[in-house]
N, C-alpha and C positions, 0 to 999 in steps of 0.2 A: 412572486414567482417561485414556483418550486423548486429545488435542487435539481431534481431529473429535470425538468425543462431548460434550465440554466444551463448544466450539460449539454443536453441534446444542442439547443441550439445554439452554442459555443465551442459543440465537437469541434471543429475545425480549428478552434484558438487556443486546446488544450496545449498541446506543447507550446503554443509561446508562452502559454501560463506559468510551465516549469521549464524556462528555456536555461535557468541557471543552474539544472539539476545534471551532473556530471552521471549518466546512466550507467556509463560503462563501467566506472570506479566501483558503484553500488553494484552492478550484476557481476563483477571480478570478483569482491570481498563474500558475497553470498558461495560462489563458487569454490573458491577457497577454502569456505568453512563444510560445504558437503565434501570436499577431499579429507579436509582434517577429520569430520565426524559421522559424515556420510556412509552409502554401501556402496559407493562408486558406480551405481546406475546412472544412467543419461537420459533417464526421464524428466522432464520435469513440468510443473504447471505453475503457473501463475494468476496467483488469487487479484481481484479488483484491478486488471490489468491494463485498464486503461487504453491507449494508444499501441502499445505494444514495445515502448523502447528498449525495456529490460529482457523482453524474450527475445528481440534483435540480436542479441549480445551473447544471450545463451544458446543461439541456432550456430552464431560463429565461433561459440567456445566448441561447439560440436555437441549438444543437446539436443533431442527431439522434445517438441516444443508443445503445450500447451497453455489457452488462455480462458478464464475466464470473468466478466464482467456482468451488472446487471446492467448497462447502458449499450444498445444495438449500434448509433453512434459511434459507437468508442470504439467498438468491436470491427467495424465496417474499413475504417482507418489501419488497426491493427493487421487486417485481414492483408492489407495492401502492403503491409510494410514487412509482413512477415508471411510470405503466401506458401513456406512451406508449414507452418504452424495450425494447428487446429485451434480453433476460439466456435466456445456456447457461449449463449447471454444464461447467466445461474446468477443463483443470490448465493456467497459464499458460505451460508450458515446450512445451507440443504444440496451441498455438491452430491454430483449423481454423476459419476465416471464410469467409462468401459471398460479404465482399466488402470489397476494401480501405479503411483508414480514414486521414484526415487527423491526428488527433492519439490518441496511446496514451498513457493517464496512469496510473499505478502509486502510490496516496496510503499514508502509515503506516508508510514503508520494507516494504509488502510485498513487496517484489524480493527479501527476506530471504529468504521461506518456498520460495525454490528452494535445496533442502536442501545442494547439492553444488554446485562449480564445473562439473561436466559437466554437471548440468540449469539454470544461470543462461546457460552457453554457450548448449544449444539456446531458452532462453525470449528469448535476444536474435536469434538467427537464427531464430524462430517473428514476433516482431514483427515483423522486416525485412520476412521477406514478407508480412505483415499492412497493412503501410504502403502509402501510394502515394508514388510519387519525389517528394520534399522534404516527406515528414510524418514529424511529430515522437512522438519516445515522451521523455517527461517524466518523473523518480523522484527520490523520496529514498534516501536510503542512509546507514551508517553507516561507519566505516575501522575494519578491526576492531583496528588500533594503539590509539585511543584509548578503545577500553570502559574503561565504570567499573563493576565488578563490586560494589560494593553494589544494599542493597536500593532499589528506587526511592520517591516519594513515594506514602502511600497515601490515597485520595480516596474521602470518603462522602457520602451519602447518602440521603435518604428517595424510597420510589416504591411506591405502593398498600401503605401500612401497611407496609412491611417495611424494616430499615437496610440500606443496602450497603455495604460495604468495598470497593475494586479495589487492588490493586499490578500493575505488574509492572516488568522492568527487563531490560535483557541483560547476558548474562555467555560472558565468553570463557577458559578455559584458559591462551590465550599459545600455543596449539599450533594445528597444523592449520586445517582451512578449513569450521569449524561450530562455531557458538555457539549459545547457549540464551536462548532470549525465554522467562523464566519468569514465570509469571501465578498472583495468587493472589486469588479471589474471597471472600466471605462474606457471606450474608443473613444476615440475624434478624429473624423470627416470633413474634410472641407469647412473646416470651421465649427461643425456639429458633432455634438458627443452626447453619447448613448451611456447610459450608467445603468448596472446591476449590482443589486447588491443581495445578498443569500445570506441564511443559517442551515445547518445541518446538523443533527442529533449525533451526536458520535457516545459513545460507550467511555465511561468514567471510570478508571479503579486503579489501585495503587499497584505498582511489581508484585509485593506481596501474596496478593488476590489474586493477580493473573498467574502466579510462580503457581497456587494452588489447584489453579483451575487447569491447569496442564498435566499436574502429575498424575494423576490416576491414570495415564496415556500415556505421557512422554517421560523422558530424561530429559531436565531441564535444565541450561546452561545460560544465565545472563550475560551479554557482554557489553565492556563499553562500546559506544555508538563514535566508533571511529572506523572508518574504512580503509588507513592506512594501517592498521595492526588489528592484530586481535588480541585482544587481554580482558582483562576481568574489570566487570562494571565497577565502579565507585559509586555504593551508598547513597552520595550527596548531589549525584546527576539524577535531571528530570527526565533524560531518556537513553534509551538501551537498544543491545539486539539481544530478541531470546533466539537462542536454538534449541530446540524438542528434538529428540530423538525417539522414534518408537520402540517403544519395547517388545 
């Protein structure tokens, strides 16, 4: 089963998949850092958006709200949750906006799911001009020096009589510039359980490389991947937030 199929026809179990993911904390600290480094606009869009939890958050900080997703699915839900927000289904590497925004936020490390370093290039020259001068695009990311190729933790659940299982975790070869965000779902029904299990190509490369790949565009700001502060990445972490600033 493909990924998009996987999605599509799990849209509906996507937040219990990340039911442990505190949204708000994450769309606060994003927020945060457009005050610190931002042009104090209240635009803002949201790259691979999923569900829509994180633009929930920035309708209520007082943002006008965009989303985009390449799963209709995902977007359909979004719509419902957020009905003053606009959402297209786009592929984040060829965004095609009416109209420039102040802050681009990418949550989940989906900056992954641009498969190759030649479609992460054009998804950071599609922001650029997505931007207005001195707006920010915001992301996590992982180095892919420090993957841990075990299985990740797996997390259950009950939701309308049925159990759920979730894993997933990435895994990298040690080669080239694509690693695998593998996901392994499972219901059980009345006794019966339904199993899925997925790989996904995600985009391989160290800070380094990605520090690179932004500057001819941005001012670029590592930070550590804490969303109780903000301070300055540590070398020996496998992951980060970049902020970009346009120039």
């Amino acid at each position: 089963m493909s990924v998009t199929a996987l999605y599509t026809d799990l849209s509906g179990y996507y937040d219990l998949m990340c039911a442990d993911i505190d949204y708000r904390e994450q769309s606060n600290y994003v927020r945060r850092l457009h005050e610190l480094f931002g042009n104090q606009g209240k635009n803002v869009l949201d790259l691979a958006c999923g569900t829509g939890p994180h633009l929930r958050h920035f309708i209520d900080f007082g943002y006008t709200a965009s989303g985009v997703d390449i799963n209709q699915p995902m977007l359909d839900i979004a719509q419902l949750r957020c009905p003053e927000a606009q959402f297209t289904q786009q592929d984040m590497s060829d965004l095609n906006m009416d109209a420039q925004m102040d802050l681009i936020s990418c949550f989940l490390y989906s900056i992954h799911y641009n498969q190759s370093i030649a479609t992460l290039t054009d998804c950071i020259a599609s922001v650029h001009r997505a931007l207005k001068p001195g707006g920010l695009f915001c992301f996590n990311a992982v180095d892919k020096s420090t993957i841990d190729n075990r299985a990740g933790i797996k997390r259950q659940l009950t939701h309308d009589q049925s159990n759920f299982s979730f894993q997933s975790n990435w895994y990298y070869s040690g080669e080239g510039e694509q690693q695998q965000l593998q996901l392994s779902i499972e219901r059980t029904t009345n006794g019966i359980t339904e199993h899925w299990r997925d790989q996904h190509a995600m985009v391989a490369l160290t800070f380094a490389h990605l520090q690179q790949l932004l500057e001819p565009y941005f001012e670029v700001h590592i930070l550590a991947h804490d969303y109780e502060r903000i301070a300055p990445w540590e070398n020996a972490a496998g992951n980060a937030f970049f902020v970009a600033i346009k120039h």
